[in-house]
PASEBA-1860 file (N, C-alpha, C; in nm, 3 decimals):
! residues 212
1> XXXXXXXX> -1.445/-0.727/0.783/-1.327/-0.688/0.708/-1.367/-0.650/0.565 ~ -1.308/-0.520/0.528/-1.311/-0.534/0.386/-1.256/-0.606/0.292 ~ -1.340/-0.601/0.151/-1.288/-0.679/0.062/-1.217/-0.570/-0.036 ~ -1.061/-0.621/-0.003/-0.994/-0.490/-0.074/-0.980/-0.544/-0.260 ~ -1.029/-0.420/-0.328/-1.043/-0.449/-0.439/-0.903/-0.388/-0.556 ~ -0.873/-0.297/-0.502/-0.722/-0.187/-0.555/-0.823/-0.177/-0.713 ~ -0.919/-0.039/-0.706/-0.937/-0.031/-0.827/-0.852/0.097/-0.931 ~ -0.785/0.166/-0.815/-0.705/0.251/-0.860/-0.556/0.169/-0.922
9> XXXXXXXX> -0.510/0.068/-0.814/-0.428/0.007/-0.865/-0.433/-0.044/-1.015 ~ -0.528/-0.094/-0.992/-0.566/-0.155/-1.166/-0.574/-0.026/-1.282 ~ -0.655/0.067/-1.253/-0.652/0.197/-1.320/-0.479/0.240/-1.352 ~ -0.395/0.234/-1.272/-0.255/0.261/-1.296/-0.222/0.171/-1.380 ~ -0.254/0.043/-1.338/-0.164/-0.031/-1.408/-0.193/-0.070/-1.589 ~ -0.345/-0.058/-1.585/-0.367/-0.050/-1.729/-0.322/0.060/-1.768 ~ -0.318/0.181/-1.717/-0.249/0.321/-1.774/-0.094/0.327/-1.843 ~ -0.031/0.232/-1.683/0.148/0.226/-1.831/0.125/0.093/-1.886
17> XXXXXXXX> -0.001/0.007/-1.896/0.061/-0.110/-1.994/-0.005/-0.035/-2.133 ~ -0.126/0.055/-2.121/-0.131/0.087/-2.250/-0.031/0.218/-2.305 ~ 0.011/0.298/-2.213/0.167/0.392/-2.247/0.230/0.292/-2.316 ~ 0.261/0.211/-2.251/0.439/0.105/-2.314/0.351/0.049/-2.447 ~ 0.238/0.005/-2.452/0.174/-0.057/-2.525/0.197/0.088/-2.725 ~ 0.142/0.163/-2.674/0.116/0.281/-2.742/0.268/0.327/-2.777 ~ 0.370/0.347/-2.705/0.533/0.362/-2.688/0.572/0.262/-2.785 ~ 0.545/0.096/-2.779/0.590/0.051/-2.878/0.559/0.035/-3.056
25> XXXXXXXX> 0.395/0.102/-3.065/0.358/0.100/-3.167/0.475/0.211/-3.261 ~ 0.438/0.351/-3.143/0.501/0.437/-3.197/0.682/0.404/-3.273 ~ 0.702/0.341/-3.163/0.844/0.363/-3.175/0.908/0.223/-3.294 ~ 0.801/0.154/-3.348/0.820/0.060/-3.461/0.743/0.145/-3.557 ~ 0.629/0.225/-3.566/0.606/0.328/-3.678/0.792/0.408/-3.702 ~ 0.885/0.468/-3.591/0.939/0.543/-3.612/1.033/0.538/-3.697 ~ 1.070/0.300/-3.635/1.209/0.256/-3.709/1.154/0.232/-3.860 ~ 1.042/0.221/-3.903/0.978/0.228/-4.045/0.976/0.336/-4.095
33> XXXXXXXX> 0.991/0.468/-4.053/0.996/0.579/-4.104/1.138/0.561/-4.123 ~ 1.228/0.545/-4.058/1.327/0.575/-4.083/1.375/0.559/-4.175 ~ 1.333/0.440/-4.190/1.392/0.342/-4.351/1.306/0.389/-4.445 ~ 1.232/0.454/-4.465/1.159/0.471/-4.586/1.241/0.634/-4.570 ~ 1.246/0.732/-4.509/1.347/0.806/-4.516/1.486/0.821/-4.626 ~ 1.544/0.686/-4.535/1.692/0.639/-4.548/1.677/0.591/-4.734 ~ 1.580/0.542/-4.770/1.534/0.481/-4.883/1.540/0.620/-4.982 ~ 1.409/0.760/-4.947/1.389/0.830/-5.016/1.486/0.931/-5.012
41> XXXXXXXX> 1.605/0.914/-4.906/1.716/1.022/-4.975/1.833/0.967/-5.046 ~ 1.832/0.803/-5.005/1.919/0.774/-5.129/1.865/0.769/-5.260 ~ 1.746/0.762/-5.286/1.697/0.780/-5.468/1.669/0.923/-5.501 ~ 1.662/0.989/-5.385/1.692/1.141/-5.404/1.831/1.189/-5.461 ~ 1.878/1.147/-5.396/2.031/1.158/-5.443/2.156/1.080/-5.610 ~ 2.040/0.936/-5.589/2.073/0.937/-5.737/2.006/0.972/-5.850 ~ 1.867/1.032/-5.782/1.821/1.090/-5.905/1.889/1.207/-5.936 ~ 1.927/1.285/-5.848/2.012/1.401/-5.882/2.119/1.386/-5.918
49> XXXXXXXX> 2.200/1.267/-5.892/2.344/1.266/-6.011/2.296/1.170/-6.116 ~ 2.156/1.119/-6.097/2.108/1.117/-6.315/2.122/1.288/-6.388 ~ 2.082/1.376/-6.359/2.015/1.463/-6.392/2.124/1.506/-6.436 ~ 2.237/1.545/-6.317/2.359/1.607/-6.378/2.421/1.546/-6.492 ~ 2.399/1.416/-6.494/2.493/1.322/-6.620/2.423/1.389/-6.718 ~ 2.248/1.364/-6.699/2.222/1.294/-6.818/2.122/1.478/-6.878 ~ 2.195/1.568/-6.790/2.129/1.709/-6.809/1.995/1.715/-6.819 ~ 1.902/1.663/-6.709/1.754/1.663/-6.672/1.716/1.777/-6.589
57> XXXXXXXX> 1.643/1.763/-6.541/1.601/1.779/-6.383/1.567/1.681/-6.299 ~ 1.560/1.708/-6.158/1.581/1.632/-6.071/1.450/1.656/-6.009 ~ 1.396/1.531/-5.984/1.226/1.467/-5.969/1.241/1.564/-5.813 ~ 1.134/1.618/-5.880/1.083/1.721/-5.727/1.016/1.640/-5.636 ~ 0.945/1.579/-5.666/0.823/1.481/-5.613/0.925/1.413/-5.512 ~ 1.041/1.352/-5.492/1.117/1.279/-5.435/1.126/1.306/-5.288 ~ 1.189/1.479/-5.357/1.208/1.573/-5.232/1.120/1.584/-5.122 ~ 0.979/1.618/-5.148/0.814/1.630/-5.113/0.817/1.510/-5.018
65> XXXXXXXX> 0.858/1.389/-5.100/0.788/1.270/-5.026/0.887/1.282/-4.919 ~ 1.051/1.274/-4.953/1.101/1.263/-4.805/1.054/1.378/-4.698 ~ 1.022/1.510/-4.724/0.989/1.614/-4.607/0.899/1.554/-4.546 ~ 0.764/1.524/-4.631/0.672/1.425/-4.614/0.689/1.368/-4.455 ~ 0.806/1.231/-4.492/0.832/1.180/-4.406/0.860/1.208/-4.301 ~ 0.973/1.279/-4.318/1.017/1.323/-4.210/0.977/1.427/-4.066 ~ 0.885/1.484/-4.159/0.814/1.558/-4.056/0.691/1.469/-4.029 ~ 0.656/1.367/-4.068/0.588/1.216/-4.013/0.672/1.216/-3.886
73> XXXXXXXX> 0.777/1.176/-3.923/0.901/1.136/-3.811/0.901/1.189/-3.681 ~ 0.914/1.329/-3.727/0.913/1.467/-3.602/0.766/1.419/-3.504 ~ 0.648/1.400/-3.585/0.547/1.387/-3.467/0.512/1.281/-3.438 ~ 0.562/1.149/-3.444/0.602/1.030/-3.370/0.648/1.074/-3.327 ~ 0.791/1.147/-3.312/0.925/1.161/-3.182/0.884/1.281/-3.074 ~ 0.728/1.348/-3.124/0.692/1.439/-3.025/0.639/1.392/-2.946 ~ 0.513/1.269/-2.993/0.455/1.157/-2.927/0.486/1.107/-2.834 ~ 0.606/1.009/-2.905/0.708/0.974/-2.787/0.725/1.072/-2.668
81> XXXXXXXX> 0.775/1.184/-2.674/0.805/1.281/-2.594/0.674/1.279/-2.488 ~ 0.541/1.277/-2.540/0.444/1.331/-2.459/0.421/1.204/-2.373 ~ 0.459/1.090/-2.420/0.420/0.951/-2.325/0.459/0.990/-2.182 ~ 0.582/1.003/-2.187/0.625/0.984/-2.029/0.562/1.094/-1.956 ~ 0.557/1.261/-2.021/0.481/1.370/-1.964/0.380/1.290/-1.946 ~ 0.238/1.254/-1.972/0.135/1.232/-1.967/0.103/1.139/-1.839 ~ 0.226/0.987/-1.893/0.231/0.915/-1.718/0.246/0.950/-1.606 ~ 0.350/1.032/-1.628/0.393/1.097/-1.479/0.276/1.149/-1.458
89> XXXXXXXX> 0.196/1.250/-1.518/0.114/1.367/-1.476/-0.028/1.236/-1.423 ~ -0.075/1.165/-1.492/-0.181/1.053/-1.440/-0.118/0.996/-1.261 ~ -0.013/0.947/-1.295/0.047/0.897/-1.191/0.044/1.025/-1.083 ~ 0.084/1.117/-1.087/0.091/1.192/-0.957/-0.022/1.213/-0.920 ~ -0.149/1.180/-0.984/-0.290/1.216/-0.940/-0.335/1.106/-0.907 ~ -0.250/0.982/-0.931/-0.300/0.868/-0.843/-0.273/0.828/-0.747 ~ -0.161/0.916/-0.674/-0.043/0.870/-0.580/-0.167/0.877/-0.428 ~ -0.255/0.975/-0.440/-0.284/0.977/-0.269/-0.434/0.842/-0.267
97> XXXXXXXX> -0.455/0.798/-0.367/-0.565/0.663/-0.424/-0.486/0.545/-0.366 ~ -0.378/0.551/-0.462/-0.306/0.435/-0.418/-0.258/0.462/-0.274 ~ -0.199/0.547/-0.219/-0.146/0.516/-0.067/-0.267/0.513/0.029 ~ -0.413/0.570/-0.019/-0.514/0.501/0.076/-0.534/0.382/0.028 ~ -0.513/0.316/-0.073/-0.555/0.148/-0.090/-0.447/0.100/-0.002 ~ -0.323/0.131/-0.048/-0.190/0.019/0.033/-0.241/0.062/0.141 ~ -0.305/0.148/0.270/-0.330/0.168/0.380/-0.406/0.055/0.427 ~ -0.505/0.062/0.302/-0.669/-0.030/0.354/-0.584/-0.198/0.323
105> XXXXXXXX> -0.507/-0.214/0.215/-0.457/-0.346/0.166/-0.351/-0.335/0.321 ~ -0.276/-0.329/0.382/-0.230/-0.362/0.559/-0.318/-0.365/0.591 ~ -0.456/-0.284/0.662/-0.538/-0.307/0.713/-0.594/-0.427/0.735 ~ -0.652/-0.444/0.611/-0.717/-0.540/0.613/-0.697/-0.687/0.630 ~ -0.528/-0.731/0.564/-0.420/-0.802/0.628/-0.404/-0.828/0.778 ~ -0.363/-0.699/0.815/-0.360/-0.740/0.979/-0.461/-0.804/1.053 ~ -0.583/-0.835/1.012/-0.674/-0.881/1.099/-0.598/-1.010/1.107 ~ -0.563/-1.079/0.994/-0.505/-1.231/0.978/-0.400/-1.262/1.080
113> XXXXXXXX> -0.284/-1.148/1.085/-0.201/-1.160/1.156/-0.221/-1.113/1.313 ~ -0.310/-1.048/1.336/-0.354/-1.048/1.489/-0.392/-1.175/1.499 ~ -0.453/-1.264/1.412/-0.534/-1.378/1.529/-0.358/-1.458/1.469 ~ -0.232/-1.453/1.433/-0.135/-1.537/1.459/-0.107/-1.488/1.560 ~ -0.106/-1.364/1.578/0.001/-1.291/1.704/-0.071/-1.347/1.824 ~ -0.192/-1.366/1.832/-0.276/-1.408/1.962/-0.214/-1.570/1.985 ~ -0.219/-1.675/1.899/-0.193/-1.774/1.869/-0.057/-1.798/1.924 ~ 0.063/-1.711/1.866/0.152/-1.713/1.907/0.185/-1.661/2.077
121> XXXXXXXX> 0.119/-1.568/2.160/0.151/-1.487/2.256/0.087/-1.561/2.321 ~ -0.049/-1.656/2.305/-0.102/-1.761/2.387/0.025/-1.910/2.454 ~ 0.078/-1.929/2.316/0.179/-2.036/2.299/0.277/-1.988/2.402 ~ 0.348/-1.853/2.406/0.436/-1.809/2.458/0.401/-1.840/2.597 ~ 0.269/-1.752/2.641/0.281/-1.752/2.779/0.282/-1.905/2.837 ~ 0.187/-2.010/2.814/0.169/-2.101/2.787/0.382/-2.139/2.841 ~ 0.415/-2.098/2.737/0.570/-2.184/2.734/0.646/-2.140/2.858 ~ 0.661/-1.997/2.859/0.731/-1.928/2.961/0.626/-2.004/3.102
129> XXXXXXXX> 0.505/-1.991/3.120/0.431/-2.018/3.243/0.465/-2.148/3.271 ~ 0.471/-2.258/3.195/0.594/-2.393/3.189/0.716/-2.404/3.255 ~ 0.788/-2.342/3.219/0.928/-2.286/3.212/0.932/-2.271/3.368 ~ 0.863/-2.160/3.397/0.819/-2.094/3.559/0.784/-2.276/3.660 ~ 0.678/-2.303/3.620/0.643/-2.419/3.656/0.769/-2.483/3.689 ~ 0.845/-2.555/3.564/0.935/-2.616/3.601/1.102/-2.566/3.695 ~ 1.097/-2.449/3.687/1.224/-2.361/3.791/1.184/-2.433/3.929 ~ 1.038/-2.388/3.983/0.993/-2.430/4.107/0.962/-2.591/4.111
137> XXXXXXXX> 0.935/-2.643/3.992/0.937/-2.751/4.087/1.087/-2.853/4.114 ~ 1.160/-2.793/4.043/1.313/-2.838/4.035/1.391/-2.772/4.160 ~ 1.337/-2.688/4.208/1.406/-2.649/4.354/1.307/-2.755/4.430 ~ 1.221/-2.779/4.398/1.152/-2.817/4.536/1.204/-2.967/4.540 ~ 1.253/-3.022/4.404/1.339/-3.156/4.422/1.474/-3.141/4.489 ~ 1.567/-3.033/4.452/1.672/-2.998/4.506/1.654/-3.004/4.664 ~ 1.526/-2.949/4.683/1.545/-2.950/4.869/1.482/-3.103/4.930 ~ 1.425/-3.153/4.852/1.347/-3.303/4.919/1.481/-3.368/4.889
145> XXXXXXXX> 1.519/-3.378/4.714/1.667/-3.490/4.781/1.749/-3.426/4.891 ~ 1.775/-3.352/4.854/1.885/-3.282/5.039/1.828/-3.329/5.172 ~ 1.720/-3.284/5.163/1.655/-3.370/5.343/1.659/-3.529/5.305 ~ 1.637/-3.614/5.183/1.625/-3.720/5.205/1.752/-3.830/5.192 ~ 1.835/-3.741/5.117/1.966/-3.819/5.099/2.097/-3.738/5.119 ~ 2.100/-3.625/5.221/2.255/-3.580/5.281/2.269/-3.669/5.358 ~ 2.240/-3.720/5.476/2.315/-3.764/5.559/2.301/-3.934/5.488 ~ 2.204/-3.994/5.412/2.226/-4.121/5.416/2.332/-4.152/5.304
153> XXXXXXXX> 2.343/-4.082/5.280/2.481/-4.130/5.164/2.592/-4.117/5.211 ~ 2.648/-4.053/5.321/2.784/-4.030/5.359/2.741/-4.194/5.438 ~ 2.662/-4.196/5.511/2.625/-4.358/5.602/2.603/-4.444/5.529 ~ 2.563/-4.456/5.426/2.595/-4.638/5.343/2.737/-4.577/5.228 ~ 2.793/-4.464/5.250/2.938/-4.502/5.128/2.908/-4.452/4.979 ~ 2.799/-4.389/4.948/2.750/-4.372/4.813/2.830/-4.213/4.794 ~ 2.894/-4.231/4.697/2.929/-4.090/4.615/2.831/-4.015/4.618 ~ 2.870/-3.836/4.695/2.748/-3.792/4.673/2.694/-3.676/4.514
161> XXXXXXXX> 2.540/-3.666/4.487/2.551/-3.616/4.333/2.479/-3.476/4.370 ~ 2.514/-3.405/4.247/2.450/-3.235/4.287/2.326/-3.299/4.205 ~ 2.210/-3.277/4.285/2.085/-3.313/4.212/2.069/-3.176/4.123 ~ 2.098/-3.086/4.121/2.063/-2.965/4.010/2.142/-2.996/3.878 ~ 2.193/-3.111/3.873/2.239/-3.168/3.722/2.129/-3.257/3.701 ~ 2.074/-3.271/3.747/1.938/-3.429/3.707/1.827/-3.318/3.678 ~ 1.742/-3.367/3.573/1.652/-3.352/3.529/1.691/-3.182/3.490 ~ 1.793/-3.165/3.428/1.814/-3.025/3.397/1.824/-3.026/3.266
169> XXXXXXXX> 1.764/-2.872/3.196/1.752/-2.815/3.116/1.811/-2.659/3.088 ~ 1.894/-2.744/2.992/1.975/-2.615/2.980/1.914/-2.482/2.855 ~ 1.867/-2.357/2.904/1.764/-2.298/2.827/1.906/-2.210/2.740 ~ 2.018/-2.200/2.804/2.125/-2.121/2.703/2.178/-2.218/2.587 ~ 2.128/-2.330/2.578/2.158/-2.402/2.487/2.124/-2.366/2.300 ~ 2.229/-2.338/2.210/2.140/-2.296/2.107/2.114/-2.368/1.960 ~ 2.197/-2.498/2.004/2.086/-2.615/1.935/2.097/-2.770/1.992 ~ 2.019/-2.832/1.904/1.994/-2.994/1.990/2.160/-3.065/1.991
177> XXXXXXXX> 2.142/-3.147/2.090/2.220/-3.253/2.041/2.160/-3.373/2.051 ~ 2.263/-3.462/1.973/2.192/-3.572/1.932/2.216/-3.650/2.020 ~ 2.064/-3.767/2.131/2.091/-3.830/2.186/2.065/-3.795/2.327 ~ 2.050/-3.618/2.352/2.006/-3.512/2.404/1.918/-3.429/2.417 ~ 1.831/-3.476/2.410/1.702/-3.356/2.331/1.697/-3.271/2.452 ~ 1.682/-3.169/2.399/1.602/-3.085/2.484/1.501/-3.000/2.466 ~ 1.386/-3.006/2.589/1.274/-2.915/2.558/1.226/-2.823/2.546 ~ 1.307/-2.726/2.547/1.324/-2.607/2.574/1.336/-2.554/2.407
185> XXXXXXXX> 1.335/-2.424/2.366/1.326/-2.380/2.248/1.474/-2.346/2.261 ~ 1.542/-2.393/2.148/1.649/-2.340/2.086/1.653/-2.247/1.977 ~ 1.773/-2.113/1.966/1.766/-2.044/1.880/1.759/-2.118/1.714 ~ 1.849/-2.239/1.705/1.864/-2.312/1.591/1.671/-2.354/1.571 ~ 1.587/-2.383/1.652/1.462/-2.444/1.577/1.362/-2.292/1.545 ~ 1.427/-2.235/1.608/1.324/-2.065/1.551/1.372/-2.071/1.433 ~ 1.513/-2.064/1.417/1.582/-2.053/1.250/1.489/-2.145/1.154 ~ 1.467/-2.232/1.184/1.464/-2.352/1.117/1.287/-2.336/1.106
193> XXXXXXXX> 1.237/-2.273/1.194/1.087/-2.253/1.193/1.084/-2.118/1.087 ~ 1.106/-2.008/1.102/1.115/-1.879/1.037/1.171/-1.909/0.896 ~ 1.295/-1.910/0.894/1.403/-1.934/0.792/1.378/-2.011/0.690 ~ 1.347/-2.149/0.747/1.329/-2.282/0.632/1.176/-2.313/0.635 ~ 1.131/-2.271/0.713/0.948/-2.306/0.699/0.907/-2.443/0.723 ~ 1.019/-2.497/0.834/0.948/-2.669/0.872/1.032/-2.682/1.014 ~ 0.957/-2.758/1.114/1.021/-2.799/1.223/1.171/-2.851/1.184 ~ 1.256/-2.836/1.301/1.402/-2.906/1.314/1.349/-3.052/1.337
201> XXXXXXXX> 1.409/-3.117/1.251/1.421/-3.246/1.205/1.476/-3.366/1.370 ~ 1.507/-3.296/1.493/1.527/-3.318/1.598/1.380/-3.358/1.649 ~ 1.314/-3.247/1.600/1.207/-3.232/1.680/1.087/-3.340/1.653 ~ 1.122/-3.351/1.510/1.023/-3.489/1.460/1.083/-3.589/1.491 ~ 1.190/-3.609/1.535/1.264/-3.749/1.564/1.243/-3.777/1.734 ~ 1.218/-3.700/1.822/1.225/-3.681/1.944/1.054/-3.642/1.997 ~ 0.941/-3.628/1.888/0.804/-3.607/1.952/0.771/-3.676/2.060 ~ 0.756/-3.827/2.036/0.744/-3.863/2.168/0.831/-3.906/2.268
209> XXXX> 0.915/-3.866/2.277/1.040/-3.843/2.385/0.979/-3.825/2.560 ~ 0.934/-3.766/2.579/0.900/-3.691/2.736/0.691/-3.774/2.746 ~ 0.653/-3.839/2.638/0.512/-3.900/2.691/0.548/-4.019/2.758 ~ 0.470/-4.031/2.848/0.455/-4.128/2.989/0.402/-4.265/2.892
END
């Protein structure tokens, strides 16, 4: 079996943690631009109603620094823009890498689950070939009590019993009762096997039930 390594996987995945990584630098450079922005057009603005009061001119340099900025601003927000282009475009060139790894990652999995499925389909036949076992040998009691006790029970007075209620197992049954066990698989202990991930609590109470 191989030893699946997913080196493409990893290649992806460092790819958007350093995008998001790179995405958030940018996008805390952007909210700092902003404010230094927001900063240099309000002293822009009162420098220009000094000027009018106080009949100056109005500090050019101010102006400069906010364009400055702002077109700072513009290529962070182009940046931004190019992140997601750039992922996608990496990502679609990783897509047929990764669907041969997830191929080889089942692959290589299933070996595990073939030797359950064997495990299990052994158990089965095993259960059903049981099952079979016990049909026949429960007729073959049905016909020995009949030859051995039709006629003597009507001759000593004894009520007579349907022996196909004795020693029966009812397989449509679809959970235990208590006091009742039965050996047979019920839909309730598959639940309880699948579902909850531990034997029915019947079943640990009743293990040695049927040993001699």
């Amino acid at each position: 079996m191989n030893l699946f390594k997913g080196d493409t996987i990893k290649k992806v995945n460092k790819l958007i943690d350093n995008a998001e990584k790179r995405r958030e630098k940018l996008e805390s450079k952007l909210g700092q631009l902003q404010e230094d922005a927001n900063l240099l057009y309000q002293e822009k603005q009162d420098d220009f109603n000094r000027a009018i009061l106080q009949g100056g001119e109005p500090n050019k340099k101010l102006g400069s620094d906010l364009e400055k900025v702002r077109n700072e601003m513009k290529d962070v927000q182009e940046q931004l823009g190019l992140i997601d282009s750039a992922v996608a475009s990496e990502l679609e060139k990783a897509k047929a890498d990764v669907e041969k790894e997830r191929r080889q990652f089942v692959a290589d999995k299933g070996e595990d689950f073939k030797e359950l499925f064997d495990r299990m389909n052994k158990a089965k036949i095993e259960y059903l070939e049981t099952v079979i076992e016990y049909k026949e040998k429960h007729a073959e009691f049905d016909r020995e009590y009949w030859r051995t006790f039709r006629n003597i029970e009507q001759r000593v007075g004894l009520r007579g019993i349907d022996p196909r209620e004795t020693h029966k197992i009812l397989f449509t049954q679809r959970h235990q009762v208590d006091g009742r066990y039965n050996p047979a698989i019920t839909p309730e202990e598959h639940r309880d096997a699948y579902m909850e991930g531990k034997l029915n609590f019947q079943i640990e109470k009743n293990n040695d039930k049927f040993k001699k």
